[in-house]
Structure formats: C-alpha cells, structure tokens
SEGU-280003 format. One line per 3 residues: for each residue y, x, z of C-alpha. Coordinates in steps of 0.02 Angstrom, whole numbers, plus 50000, padded with zeros to 5 digits. Layout:
BEGIN
Y/X/Z; ...
This chain:
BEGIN
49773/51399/47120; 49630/51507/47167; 49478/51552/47061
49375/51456/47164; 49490/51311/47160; 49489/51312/46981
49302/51308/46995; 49287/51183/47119; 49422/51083/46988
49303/51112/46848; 49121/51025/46924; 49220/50893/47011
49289/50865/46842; 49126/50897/46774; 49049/50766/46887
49168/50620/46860; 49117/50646/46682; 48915/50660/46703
48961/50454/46809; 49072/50397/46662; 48956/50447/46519
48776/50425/46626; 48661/50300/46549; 48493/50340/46657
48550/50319/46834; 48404/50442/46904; 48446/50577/46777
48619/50555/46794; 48611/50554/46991; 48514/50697/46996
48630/50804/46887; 48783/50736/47014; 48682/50811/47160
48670/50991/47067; 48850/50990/47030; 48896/50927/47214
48763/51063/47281; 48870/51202/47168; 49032/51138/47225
48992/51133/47390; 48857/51283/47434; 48739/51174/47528
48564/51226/47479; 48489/51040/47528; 48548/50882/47476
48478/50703/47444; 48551/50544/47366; 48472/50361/47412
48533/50215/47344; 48488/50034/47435; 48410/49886/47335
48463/49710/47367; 48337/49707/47505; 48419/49843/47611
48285/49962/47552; 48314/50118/47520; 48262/50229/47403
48254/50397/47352; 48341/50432/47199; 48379/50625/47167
48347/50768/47297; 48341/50961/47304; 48269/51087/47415
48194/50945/47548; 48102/51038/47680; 47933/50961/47719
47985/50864/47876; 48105/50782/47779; 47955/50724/47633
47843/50695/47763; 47770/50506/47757; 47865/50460/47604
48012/50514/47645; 48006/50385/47841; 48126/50495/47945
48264/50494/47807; 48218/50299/47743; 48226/50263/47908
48414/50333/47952; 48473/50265/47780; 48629/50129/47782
48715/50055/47615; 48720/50178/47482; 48750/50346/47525
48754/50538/47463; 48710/50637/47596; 48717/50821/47585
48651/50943/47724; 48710/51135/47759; 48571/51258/47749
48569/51346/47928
C-alpha cells in the first residue's frame, strides 16, 4: 500500500466515523464534505439533501463560485434529484 493509499484509508475511515458518531446533521455533513474534498482533491463540492416534498436543500458546501449561489442557489436546486453528494473538479 502506498502513502497515499494509506491516506486515502485514513479520511475514508475518518469519515465513516464523523456519520456513525454525528449528532447535528449540518455540522456533521459539512465536516464529511472537507474530508471527501481532502480525499479526493476537488477544490468545490456541495451536499443537498431532499425533504419529503422533493425539495432540496442546501446542506454543506465549499468553494461555490458565484454562478453557482446565484438566486439562492436556482441552477443547482434546480438540477437536484433524491439525495445526493455531488462533488465538482476544479478546472
């Protein structure tokens, strides 16, 4: 195993933990994203989670460009289906 496998190994392990032992789900979502963000090297990622009403709604982000805040979030509320974690590559 690599160094950076081990590392990877490490926050993955490090996230299952932060979901078992999480008792604020924003908090605890938002600290997922970081670790997922590390793991990964994205620079921008975003997590929504959709109420009973199929409406979604932002729960944790990082690093959203503008266009992507813009109007309350409309262009990513808009594209959002079921719960998701959606994580974009910096270009």
């Amino acid at each position: 195993m690599s160094g950076k496998e081990f590392i990877e190994e490490v926050i993955l392990k490090e996230i299952a933990e932060l979901l078992n032992e999480g008792t604020e789900i924003t908090q605890t979502l938002h600290e997922v994203l970081e670790k997922l963000l590390q793991v990964t090297g994205f620079k921008i990622g975003w997590i929504f989670l959709i109420d009973e009403d199929q409406n979604p709604k932002l729960i944790a982000s990082h690093a959203l460009p503008h266009a992507l805040t813009a109007n309350n979030c409309y262009r990513m509320k808009k594209k959002a289906v079921g719960a998701s974690i959606v994580i974009e590559r910096e270009n």
